[in-house]
C-alpha positions as CSV (number, residue, x, y, z in Angstrom):
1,X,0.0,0.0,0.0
2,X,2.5,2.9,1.1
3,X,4.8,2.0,-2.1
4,X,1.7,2.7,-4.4
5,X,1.7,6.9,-3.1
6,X,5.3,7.0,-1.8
7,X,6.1,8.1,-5.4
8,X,3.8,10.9,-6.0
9,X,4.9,14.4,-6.4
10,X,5.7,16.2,-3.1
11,X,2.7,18.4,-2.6
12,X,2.8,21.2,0.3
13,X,0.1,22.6,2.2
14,X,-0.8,25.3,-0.1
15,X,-2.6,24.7,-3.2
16,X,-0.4,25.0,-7.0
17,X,-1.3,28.1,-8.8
18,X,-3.9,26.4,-11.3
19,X,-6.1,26.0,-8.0
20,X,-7.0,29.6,-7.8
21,X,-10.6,29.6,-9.3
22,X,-11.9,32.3,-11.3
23,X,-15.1,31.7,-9.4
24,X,-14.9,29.1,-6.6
25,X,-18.1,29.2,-5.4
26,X,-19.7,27.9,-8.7
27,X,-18.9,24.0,-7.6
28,X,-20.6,24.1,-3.8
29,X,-23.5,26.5,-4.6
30,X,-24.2,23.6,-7.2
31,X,-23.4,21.2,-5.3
32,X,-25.8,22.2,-2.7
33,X,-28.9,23.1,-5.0
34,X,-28.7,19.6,-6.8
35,X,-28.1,17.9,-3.2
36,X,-31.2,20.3,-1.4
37,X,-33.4,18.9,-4.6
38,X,-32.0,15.1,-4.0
39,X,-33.4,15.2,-0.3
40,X,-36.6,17.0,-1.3
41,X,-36.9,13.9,-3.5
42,X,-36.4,11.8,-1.0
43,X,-37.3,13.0,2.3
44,X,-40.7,11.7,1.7
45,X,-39.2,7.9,1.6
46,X,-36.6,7.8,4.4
47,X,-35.5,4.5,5.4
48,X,-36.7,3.3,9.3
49,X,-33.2,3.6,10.5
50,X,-32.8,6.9,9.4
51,X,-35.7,7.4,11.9
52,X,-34.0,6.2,14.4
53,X,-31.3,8.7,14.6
54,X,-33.5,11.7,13.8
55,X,-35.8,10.2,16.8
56,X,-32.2,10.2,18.9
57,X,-31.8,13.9,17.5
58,X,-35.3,14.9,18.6
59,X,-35.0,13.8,21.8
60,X,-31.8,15.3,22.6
61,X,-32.5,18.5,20.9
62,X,-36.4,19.4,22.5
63,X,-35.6,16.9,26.4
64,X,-31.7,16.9,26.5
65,X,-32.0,13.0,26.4
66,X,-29.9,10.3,24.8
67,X,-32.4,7.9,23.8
68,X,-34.3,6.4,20.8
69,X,-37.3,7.2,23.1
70,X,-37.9,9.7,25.9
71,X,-38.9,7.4,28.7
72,X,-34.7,5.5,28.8
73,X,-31.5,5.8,28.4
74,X,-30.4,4.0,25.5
75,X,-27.1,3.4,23.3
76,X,-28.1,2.2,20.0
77,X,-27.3,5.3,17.7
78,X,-24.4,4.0,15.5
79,X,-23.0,7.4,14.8
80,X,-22.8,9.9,17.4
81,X,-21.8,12.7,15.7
82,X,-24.4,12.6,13.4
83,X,-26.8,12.8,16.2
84,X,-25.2,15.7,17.3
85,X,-25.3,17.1,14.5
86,X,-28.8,17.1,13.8
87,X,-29.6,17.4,17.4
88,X,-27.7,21.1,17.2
89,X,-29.2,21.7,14.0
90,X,-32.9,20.4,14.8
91,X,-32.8,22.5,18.1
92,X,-32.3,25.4,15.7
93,X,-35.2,24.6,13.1
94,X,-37.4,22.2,15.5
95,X,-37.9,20.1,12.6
96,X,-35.3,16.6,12.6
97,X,-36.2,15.8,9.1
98,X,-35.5,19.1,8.1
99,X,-32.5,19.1,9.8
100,X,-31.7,15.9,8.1
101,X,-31.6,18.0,4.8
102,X,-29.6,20.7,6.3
103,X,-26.8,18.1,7.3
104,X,-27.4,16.5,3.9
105,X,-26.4,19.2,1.9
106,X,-23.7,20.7,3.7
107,X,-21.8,16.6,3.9
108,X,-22.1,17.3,0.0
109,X,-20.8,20.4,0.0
110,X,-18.0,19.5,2.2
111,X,-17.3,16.5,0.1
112,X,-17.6,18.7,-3.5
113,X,-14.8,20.8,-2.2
114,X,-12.6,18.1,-0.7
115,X,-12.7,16.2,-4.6
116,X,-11.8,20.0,-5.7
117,X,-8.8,20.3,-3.5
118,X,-7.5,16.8,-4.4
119,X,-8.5,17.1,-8.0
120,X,-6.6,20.2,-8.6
121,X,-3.6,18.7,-6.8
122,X,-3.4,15.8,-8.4
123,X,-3.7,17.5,-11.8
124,X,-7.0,16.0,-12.4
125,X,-9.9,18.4,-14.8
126,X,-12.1,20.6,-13.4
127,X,-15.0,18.5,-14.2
128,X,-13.7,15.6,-11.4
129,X,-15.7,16.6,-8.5
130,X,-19.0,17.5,-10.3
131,X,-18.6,14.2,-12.3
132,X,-18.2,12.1,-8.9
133,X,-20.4,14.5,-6.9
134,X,-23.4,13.6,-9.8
135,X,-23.0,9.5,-9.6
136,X,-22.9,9.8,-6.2
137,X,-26.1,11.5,-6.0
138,X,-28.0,9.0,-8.1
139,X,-26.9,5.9,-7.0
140,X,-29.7,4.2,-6.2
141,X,-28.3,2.8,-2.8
142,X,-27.2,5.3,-1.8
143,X,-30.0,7.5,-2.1
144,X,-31.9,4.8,-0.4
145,X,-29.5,5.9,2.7
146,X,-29.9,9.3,3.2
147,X,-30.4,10.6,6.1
148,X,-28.3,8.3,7.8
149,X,-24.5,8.7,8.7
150,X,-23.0,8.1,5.2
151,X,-22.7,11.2,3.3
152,X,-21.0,12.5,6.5
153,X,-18.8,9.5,6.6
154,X,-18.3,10.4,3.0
155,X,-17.3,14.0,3.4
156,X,-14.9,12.8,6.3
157,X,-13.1,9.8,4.1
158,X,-12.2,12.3,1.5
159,X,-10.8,15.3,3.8
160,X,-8.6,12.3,5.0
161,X,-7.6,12.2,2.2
162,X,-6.8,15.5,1.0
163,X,-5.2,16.2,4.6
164,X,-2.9,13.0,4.3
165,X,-2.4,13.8,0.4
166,X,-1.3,17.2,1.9
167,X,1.0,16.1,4.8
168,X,-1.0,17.8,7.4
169,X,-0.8,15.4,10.4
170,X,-2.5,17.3,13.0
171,X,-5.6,18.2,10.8
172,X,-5.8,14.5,9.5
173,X,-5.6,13.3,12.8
174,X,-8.6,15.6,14.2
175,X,-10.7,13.9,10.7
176,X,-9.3,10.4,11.8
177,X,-11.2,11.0,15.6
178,X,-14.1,12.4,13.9
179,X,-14.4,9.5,11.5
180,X,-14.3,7.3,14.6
181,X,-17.2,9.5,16.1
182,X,-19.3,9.2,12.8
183,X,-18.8,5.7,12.0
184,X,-16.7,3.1,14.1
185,X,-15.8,1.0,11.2
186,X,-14.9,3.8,9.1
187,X,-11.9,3.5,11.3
188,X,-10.5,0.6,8.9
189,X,-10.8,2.7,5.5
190,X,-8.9,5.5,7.7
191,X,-6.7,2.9,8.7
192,X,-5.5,2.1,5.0
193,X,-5.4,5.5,3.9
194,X,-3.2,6.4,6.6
195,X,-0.5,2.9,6.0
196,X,-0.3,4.4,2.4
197,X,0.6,8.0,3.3
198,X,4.3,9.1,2.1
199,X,6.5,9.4,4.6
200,X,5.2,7.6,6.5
201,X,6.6,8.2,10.2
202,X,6.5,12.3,9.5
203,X,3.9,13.7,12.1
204,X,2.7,10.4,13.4
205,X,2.8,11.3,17.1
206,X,1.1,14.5,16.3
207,X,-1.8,12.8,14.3
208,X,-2.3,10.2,16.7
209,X,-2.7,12.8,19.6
210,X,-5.0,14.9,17.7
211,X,-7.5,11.6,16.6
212,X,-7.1,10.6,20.1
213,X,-8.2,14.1,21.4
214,X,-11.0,14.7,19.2
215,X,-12.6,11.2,19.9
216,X,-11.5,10.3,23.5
217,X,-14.2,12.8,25.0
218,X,-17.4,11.0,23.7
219,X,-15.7,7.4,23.9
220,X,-15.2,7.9,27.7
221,X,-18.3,9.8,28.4
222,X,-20.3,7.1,26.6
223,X,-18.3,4.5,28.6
224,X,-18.6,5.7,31.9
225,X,-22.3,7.2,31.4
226,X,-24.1,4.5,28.8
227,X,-22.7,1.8,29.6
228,X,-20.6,1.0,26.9
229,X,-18.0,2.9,24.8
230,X,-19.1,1.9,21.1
231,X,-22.6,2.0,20.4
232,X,-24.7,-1.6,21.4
233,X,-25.5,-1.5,17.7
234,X,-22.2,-3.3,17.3
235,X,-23.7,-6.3,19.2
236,X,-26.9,-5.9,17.8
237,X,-26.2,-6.6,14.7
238,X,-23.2,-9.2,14.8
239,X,-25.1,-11.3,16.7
240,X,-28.9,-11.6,14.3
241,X,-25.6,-12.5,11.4
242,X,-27.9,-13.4,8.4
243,X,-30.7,-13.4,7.1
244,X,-32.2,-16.9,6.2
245,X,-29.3,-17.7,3.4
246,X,-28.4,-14.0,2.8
247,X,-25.4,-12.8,5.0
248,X,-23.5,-8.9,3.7
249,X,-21.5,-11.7,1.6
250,X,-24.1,-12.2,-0.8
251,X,-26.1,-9.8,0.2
252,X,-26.2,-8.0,-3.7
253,X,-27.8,-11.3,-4.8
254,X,-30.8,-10.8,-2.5
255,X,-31.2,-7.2,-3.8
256,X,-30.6,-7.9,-7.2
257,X,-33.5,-10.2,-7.0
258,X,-35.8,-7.8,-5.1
259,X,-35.0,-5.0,-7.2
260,X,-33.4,-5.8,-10.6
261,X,-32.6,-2.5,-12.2
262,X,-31.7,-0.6,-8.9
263,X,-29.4,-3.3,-7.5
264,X,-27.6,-3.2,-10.7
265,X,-26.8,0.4,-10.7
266,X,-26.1,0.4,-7.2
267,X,-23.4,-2.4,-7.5
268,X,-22.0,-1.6,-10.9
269,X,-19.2,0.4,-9.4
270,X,-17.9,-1.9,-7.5
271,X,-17.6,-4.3,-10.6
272,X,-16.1,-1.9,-12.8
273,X,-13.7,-0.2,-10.3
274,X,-12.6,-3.6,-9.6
275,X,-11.7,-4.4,-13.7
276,X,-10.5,-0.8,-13.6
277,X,-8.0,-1.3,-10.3
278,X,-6.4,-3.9,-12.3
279,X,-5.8,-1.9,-15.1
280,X,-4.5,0.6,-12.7
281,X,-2.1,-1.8,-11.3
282,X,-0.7,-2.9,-14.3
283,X,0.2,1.1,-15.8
284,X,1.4,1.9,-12.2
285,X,3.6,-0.9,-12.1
286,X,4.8,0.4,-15.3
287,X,5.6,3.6,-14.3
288,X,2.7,5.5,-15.7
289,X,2.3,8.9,-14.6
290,X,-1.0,9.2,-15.1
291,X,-1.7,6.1,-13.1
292,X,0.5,7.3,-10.3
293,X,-2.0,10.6,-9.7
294,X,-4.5,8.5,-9.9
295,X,-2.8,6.5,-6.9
296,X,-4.6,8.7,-3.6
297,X,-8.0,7.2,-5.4
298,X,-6.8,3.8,-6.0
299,X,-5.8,3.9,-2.1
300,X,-9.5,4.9,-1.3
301,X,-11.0,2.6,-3.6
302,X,-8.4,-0.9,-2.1
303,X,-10.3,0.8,1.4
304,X,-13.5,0.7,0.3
305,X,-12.9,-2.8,-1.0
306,X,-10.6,-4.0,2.4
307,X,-14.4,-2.9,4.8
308,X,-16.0,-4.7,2.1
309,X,-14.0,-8.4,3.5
310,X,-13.9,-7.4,6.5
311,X,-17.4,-6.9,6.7
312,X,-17.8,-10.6,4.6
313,X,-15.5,-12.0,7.5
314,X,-17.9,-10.7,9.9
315,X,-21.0,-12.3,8.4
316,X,-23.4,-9.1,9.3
317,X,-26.6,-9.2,7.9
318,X,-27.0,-7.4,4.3
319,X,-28.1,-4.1,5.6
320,X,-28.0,-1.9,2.2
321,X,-26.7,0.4,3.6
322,X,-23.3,-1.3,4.6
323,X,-22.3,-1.8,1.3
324,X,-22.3,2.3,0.9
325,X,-18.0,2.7,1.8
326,X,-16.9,0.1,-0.8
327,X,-19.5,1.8,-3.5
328,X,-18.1,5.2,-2.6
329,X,-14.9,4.6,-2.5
330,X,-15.5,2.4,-6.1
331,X,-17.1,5.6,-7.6
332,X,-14.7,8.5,-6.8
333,X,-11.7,6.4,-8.0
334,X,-14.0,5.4,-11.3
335,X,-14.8,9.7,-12.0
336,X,-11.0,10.4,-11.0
337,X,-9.9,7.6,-13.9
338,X,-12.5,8.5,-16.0
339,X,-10.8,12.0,-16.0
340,X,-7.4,11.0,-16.1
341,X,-8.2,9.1,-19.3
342,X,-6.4,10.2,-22.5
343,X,-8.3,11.4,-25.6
344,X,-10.8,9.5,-27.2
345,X,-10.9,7.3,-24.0
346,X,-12.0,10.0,-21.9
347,X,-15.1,10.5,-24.5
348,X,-15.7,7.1,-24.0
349,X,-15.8,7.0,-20.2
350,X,-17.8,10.6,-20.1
351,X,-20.4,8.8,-22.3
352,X,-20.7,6.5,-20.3
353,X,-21.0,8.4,-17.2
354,X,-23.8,10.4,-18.4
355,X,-25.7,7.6,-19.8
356,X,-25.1,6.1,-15.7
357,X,-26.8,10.0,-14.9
358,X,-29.5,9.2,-17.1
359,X,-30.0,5.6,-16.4
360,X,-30.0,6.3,-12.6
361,X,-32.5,8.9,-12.8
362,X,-35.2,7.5,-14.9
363,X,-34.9,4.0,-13.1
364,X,-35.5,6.6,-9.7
365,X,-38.5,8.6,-11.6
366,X,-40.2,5.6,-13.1
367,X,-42.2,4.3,-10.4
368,X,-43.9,7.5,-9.9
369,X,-43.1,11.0,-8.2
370,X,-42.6,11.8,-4.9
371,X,-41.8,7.8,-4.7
372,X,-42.9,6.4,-1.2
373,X,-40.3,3.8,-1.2
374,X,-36.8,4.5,-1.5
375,X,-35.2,2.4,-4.2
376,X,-33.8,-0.1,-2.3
377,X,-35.4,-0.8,1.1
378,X,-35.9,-4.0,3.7
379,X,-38.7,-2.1,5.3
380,X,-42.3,-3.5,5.9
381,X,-44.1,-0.3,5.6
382,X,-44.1,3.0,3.8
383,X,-42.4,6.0,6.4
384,X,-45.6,7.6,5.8
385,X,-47.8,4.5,6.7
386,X,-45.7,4.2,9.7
387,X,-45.9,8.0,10.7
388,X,-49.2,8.1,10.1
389,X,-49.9,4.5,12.5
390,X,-47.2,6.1,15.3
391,X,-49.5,9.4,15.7
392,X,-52.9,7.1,16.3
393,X,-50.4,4.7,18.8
394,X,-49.7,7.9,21.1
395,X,-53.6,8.1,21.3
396,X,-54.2,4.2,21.8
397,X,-51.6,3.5,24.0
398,X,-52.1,6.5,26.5
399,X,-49.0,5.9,28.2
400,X,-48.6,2.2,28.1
401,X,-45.7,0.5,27.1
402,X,-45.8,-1.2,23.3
403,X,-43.3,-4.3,22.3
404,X,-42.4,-3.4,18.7
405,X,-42.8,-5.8,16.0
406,X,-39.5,-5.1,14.6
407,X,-39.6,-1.5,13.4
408,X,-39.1,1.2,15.5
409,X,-37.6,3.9,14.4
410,X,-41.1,6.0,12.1
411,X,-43.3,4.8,14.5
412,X,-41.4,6.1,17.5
413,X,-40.1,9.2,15.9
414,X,-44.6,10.3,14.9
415,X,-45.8,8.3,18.0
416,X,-43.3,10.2,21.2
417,X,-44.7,7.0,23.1
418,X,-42.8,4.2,25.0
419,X,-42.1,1.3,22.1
420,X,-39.5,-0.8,23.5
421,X,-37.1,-3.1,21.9
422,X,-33.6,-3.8,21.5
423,X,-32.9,-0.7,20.2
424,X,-34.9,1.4,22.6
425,X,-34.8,-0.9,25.7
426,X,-31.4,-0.6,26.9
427,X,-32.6,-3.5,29.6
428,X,-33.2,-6.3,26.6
429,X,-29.2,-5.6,25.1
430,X,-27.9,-7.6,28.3
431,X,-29.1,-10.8,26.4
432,X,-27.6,-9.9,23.2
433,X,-24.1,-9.0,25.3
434,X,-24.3,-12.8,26.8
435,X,-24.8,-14.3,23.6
436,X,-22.0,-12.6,21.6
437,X,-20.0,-13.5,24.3
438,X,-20.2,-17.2,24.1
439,X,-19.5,-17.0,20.4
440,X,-16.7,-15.1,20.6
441,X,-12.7,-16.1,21.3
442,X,-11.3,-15.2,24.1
443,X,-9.9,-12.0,23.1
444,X,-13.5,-10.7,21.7
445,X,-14.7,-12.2,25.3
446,X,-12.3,-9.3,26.8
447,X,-12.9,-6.5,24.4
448,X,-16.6,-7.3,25.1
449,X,-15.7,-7.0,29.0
450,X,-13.6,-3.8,28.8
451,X,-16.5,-2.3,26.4
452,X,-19.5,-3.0,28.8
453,X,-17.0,-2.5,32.2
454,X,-19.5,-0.1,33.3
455,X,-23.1,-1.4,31.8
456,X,-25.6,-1.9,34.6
457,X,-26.6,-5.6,34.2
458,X,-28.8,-5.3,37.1
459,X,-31.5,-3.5,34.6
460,X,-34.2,-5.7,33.4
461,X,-36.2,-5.5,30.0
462,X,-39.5,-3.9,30.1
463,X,-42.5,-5.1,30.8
464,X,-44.9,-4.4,27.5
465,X,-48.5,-4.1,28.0
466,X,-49.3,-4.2,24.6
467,X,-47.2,-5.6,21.6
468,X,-47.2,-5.2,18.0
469,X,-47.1,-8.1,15.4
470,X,-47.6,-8.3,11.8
471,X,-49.7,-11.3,9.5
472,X,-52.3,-11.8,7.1
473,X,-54.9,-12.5,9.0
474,X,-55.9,-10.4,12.2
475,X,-55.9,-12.1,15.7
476,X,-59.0,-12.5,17.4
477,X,-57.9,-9.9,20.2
478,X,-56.8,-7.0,17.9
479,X,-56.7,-3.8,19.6
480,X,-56.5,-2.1,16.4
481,X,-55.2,-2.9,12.9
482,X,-53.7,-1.4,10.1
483,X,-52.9,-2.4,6.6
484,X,-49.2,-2.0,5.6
485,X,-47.5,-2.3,2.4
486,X,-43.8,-2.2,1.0
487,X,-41.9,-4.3,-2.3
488,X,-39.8,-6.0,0.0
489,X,-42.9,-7.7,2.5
490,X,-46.4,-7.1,0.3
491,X,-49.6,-6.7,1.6
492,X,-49.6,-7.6,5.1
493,X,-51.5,-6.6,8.5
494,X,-49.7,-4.7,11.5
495,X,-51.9,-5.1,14.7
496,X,-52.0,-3.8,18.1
497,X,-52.4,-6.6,20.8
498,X,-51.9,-7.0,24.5
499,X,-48.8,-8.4,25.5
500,X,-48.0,-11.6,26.1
């Protein structure tokens, strides 16, 4: 890794001449009017985990309180700073959806202006960070993940990179500790990017004090105050592993059979930039200049694809979602090659960029407009269905605790009522700790012990008094129930119940 950028051309602080813009603020005011139009596109279909950060936002912004619901402390929010972030912004504009947007565009602007700066150093055309701003935009994955941590974990990745590109140790290691704070595993693409660095022990001390200052604060504060020092999500979702046959390994399969035409466009990066990495490899090794600035992109693109294994080694379940790194990192080296292509090559590859534009956004517009499903979702219900059944729960449940039947994150976010499960109970993660446990070696048996030194084990689950469950046919001692819809589950019944 660190021989493939060791031989780049030194490259200071300060930007070369051909940086200076006649006007600079074309690219983000752009960026953030085709991003504001993307979330007004999809803000209508947001994903049920997206609703559970913006109901952690909500709740921290209006009661002060780290929770997925008011009535518990819980730990389940994968990215932190996210949830600070919106909570700061949503206390501002008392709106978490809207703040959602808000964050949205400004990770795109940030990210326009990172591909700028690295573009222009590298030597790369002016039409590099619009190019990979625009298939970023469309993917069809990716847009089915707004809202959640990944365009800030996006933004972040590529400031690395710029900073490292850059030799600025302190300011890379302040993005490293941030990265940690947005997105745990984002720690392994920082990982690689930093291994590949030139000169490599130059400001090492002072980059490791800087990540370790910026992230230290919330990684004790959550240890000694939640419970645990990385969010419980982390146990959560190791330990459900797959789903039926589908693990994150051959997770694209099951979406490609769900949803044909978005799966493909979602994916395709990763297949090309993988064909296109070898063709990299073999000019590089050649001595190519071009292929050596292209080399800061390769290095993001080999880190995209080392979370990809590493995420196939840990057999998590095929959230979509996860996939988003590797796909990233795929896309921006694919725009930056696609740029650094000679000639009539570069035509070629600008064709077929736009005709990905194109493609992208009339598979997106085809189903109809505003869409109610994003364009790849595992969800059982609409956001709307489920806002709409969380705002009649807060009047049916008057005050009494609800089991959910799975999905918690719309219906808590509409219902500001007591739905309880793994993610919101902080009492039912204890199982879930015990479990992973016993499946893990002794070293993950320690790492599991130092992480939850300080998790009260004492706390039981809640007691439901009423539970919600899904079918085709309604029990005999339905409370209420509503008919739900979504491609992934069809036509099925949601009803309330009393607990068991």
């Amino acid at each position: 890794m660190r021989s493939a950028s060791a031989e780049l051309p030194q490259a200071s602080g300060a930007l070369p001449v051909a940086a200076v813009l006649i006007r600079p603020w074309v690219l983000p005011a752009g960026a953030a009017v085709a991003s504001a139009l993307v979330f007004v596109l999809v803000s209508g279909h947001l994903i049920d985990d997206t609703y559970i950060t913006l109901s952690y936002a909500k709740n921290l912004a209006f009661h002060g309180h780290w929770g997925l619901i008011e009535d518990g402390t819980a730990n389940t929010a994968t990215s932190p700073l996210n949830v600070l972030v919106l909570a700061l912004v949503t206390f501002v504009v008392r709106d978490a959806v809207f703040a959602a947007g808000i964050v949205f565009v400004a990770s795109q602007v940030a990210l326009v202006l990172g591909l700028r700066r690295i573009g222009v150093a590298t030597g790369l055309p002016a039409g590099f960070a619009p190019l990979a701003l625009g298939l970023l935009l469309v993917n069809p994955l990716l847009l089915s993940s707004v809202g959640l941590e990944v365009a800030l974990g996006a933004a972040a990745v590529v400031w690395l990179m710029v900073l490292l590109y850059e030799r600025r140790p302190a300011a890379a290691g302040a993005v490293i500790g941030l990265i940690a704070l947005i997105r745990i595993d984002l720690l392994l693409i920082a990982f690689v990017l930093f291994l590949a660095r030139r000169e490599f022990w130059e400001g090492i001390w002072r980059m490791m004090f800087a990540a370790l200052a910026v992230m230290l604060p919330w990684f004790g504060f959550s240890w000694l105050t939640l419970g645990s020092a990385v969010p419980d999500t982390l146990v959560i979702k190791i330990m459900q592993r797959s789903w039926g046959p589908f693990s994150f390994t051959n997770g694209p399969l099951l979406y490609w059979r769900n949803f044909p035409l978005a799966a493909t466009l979602s994916f395709l990066p990763l297949v090309i930039g993988g064909l296109a990495g070898l063709l990299w490899t073999f000019h590089y090794r050649r001595g190519s200049e071009r292929a050596k600035r292209l080399a800061p992109f390769a290095t993001l693109a080999i880190a995209g694809a080392t979370h990809y294994l590493a995420y196939c080694w840990l057999n998590v379940p095929p959230y979509h979602w996860y996939y988003a790194p590797s796909i990233i990192g795929a896309t921006v080296f694919l725009a930056a090659a696609a740029c650094a292509a000679p000639g009539r090559a570069r035509l070629g590859t600008g064709i077929l960029a736009g005709a990905f534009l194109l493609v992208s956004a009339f598979a997106y517009a085809t189903p109809e407009l505003p869409r109610r499903f994003a364009p790849i979702t595992s969800n059982h219900a609409a956001s709307d269905e489920y806002r709409r059944i969380g705002s009649q729960l807060a009047e049916l449940t008057k005050g009494r605790k609800v089991e959910s039947a799975g999905e918690v994150g719309a219906l808590a976010y509409a219902c500001d009522c007591d739905i309880v499960d793994q993610f919101s109970d902080r009492g039912a993660v204890d199982p879930a700790i015990i479990e992973t446990k016993n499946r893990s070696s002794e070293l993950g048996k320690a790492l599991l012990a130092a992480n939850f030194r300080f998790f009260d084990h004492s706390v039981p689950p809640a007691t439901p008094d009423l539970m919600l469950a899904t079918g085709k046919k309604p029990p005999s001692n339905a409370l209420a129930t509503w008919t739900i819809h979504s491609p992934w589950m069809g036509t099925q019944g949601l009803y309330l119940l009393p607990a068991r």
